[in-house]
C-alpha positions, 0 to 999 in steps of 0.5 A: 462016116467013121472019120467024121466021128472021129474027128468029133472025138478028136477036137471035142474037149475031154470029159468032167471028171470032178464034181462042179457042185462042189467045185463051186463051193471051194471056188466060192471059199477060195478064188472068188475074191480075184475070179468072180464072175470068171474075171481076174482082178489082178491081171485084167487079161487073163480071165476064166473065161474060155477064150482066155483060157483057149488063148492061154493053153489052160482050156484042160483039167490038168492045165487048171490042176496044175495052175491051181494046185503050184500057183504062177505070178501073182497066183498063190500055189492051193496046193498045200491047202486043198486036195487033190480032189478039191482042186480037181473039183474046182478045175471041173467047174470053172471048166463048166462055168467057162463053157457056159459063158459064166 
């Protein structure tokens, strides 16, 4: 009993520790020109999507923390304009909205 519990915890993903409400405002303010609906306008591939993000290794908070906060390719680096909370907020709700199936 005590195994099946832990192996439960062990593969469940971590929990939120962001605000998805105010997430989705900074998300509406800041990606949603390349991310609407958890699509990606510029690399068609790499969506926001959970398989992609499962596909990709950014299925975690701190993956889309980093990914957002110091940019990569063609993603500009939010990190001199959001905080760090802002930006924990945003990972929460794509999370959620990737969970969700957006």
């Amino acid at each position: 009993m005590v195994a099946i519990a832990l192996l439960t915890v062990s593969f469940a993903r971590p929990a939120m520790a962001g605000d998805a409400a105010s997430g989705a405002k900074i998300f509406s303010a800041n990606c949603a020109a390349c991310h609407a609906g958890g699509n990606n306008v510029i690399m068609a591939a790499k969506t926001l999507k959970k398989d992609a993000l499962e596909k990709f290794n950014m299925y975690s908070l701190d993956a889309i923390k980093t990914q957002v906060t110091k940019g990569k390719s063609a993603m500009p680096a939010f990190g001199g304009r959001l905080s760090a909370k802002q930006i924990e907020d945003v990972a929460t709700y794509v999370l959620s909205k990737a969970d969700s199936g957006w």
